[in-house]
C-alpha positions, 0 to 999 in steps of 0.5 A: 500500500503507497502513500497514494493509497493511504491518501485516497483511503483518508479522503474516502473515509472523510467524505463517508463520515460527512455523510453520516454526520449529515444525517439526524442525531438518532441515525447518528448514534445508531450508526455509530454502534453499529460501526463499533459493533462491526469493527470489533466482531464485524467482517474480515473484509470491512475496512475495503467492503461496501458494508459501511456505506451501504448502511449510510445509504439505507440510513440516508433511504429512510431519511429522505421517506421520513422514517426513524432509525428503529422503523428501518431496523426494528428495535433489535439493532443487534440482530440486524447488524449480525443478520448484514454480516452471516455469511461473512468471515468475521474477527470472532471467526478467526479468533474462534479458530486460534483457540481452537487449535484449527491450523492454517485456517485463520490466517485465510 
């Protein structure tokens, strides 16, 4: 990864948190536990996957139909976050795996 990468990586990230900043206060703190959430347990993949934006877009869809944060998610925000990541290999995955002994499948 080159600096232009990093760079780029930077301006991406401050755009996406733009727009979450541009939604209502709810939203806002919503979607802050769900990126927590996502960056503890979340998929492998989520710093280069679309998951994070999607969300905003979902977000910015209710917005724009006047809905609130718990009509689009139900108020289990939880099972909602672990239903966007069941088929993705998350961090408790690997994690599960070096404790139980499985070689050569963690680090895939």
């Amino acid at each position: 990864m080159g600096i232009q990468d990093i760079i780029q990586g930077k301006k991406q990230w401050r755009a996406h948190m733009a727009r979450v900043k541009a939604l209502p206060q709810d939203y806002q703190i919503v979607y802050k536990e769900i990126q927590r959430y996502l960056f503890k347990v979340g998929p492998i993949d989520l710093p280069d996957g679309p998951v994070l934006s999607k969300i905003v877009d979902f977000f910015e869809e209710g917005v724009a139909s006047g809905k609130g944060v718990l009509e689009l998610l139900g108020t289990d925000v939880a099972a909602f976050v672990d239903d966007l990541v069941k088929d993705s290999r998350t961090n408790a995955d690997v994690y599960q795996e070096s404790i139980s002994g499985e070689t050569g499948t963690a680090g895939k």
